[in-house]
Structure formats: structure tokens, C-alpha cells
N, C-alpha and C positions, 0 to 999 in steps of 0.2 A: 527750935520751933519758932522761936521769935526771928529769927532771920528768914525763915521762908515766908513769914508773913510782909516781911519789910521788903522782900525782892518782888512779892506780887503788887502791894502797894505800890512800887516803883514803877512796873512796868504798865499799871492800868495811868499813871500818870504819862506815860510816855505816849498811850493810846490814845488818851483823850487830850488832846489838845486843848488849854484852856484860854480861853479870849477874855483878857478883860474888857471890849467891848459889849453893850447889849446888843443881843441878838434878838431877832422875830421872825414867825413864819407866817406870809401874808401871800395873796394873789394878785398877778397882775393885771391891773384894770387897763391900762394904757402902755402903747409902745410906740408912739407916733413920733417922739424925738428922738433924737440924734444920740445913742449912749446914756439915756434916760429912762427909767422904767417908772410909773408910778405902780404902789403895790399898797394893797389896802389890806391893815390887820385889822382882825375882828378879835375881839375882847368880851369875856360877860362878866358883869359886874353887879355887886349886889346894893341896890338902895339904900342907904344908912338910918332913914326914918322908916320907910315901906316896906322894908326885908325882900324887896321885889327883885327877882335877878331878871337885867335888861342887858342888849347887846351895845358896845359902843361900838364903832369902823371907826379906824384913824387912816389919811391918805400919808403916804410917804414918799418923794422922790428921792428913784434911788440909782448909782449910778454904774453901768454895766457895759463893761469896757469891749465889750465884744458883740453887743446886741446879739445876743444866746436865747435871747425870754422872749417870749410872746403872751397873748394877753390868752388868759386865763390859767396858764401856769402856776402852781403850785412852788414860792424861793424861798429861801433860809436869806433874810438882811441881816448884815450889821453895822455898827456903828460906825462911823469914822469922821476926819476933820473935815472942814467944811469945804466943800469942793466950790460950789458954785451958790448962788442966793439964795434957793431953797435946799440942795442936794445937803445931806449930811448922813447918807449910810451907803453903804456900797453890794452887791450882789455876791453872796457866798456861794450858792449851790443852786440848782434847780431839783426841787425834790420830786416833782411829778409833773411832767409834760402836759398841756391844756387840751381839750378835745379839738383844737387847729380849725374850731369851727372859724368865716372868716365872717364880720360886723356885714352887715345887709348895704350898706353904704360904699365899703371898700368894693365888691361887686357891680355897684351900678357904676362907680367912676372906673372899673378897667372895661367895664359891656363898651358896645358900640355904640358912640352916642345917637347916630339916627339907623336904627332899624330899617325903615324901609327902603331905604338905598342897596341895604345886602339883600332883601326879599327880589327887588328889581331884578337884580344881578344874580340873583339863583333864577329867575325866570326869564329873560336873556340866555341862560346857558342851553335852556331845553327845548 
């Protein structure tokens, strides 16, 4: 009995891979550099004098060797040696894809910067 116990032991350690790095599951707020993500975890925390539970966000640059993430994705970070001045965790997984909604700004810099020139030229064509 005791060895079936020690061969399931075994095998749930084989499943679970275990990192001694920390790990954190945050979203991405920013993808605008080059193999850079930043990813903001949100934490609740409880007051030690007010018993008040409050939220902290911590920013994290993190770094992602294949720019995979976009911003509001749902990543597994973890730890790692210091890559660059700020970078000090690296991209595990992407746990849930972002609504690919795209910022109001990235739109108006791909639009056409003067409109009425194409109005022109749709009215030229008729």
C-alpha cells in the first residue's frame, strides 16, 4: 500500500514542474518595445492598523522573446537574472488572449493623415 502511494507521489511530481523562481499572473499594459512587455499585477492587501483590504498594481518589465503578447492579455511571469536595467522576469505562458481591442491612437497614426485629398479623388472618379 505504501508503494502505491510513493509511485503516485512520484508521478504528480513529474506533472508539476516546480520553479524555484516566483511566479505571477499580471496583464499586459504595454507592448510598444522591442521583446519587452510591461505587465501589471494587481495584489489585495489588507491594512495592518485599518483591517481595510485595498488593491496594490505593481508594473513589471518583462521580457518576451518572441513578442507573442499584446496588451491586455492575460501571462504567467517569472523570475529570472537581470536581463537588461529594468527587465528582471521573463514570459511563461499566455493564459488568456486580450479582446485585440486596438488603443484609439495606434488608429489615427495608421488612418490617412489628410482625409480630404481621398474625398477629392473619390469625387474625380464619378
Amino acid at each position: 500500500m505504501t508503494q502505491q502511494h510513493a509511485a503516485t507521489g512520484s508521478e504528480q511530481a513529474v506533472t508539476q514542474k516546480k520553479s524555484r523562481h516566483q511566479q505571477k499572473v499580471g496583464r499586459v499594459v504595454s507592448d510598444k518595445m522591442e521583446k519587452t512587455r510591461v505587465v501589471t499585477v494587481e495584489t489585495l492587501k489588507k491594512h495592518r492598523i485599518y483591517k481595510r483590504t485595498y488593491r496594490q498594481t505593481k508594473r513589471f518589465h518583462v521580457h518576451d522573446e518572441e513578442n507573442r503578447s499584446h496588451v491586455g492579455d492575460l501571462v504567467r511571469i517569472e523570475e529570472s537574472r537581470p536581463l537588461s536595467k529594468l527587465k528582471r522576469w521573463r514570459l511563461v505562458e499566455i493564459l488568456k488572449l486580450g479582446s485585440g481591442i486596438v488603443p484609439v491612437e495606434d488608429v489615427l497614426a495608421q488612418a490617412n493623415p489628410n482625409p480630404a485629398s481621398s474625398a477629392e479623388k473619390s469625387g474625380e472618379a464619378e
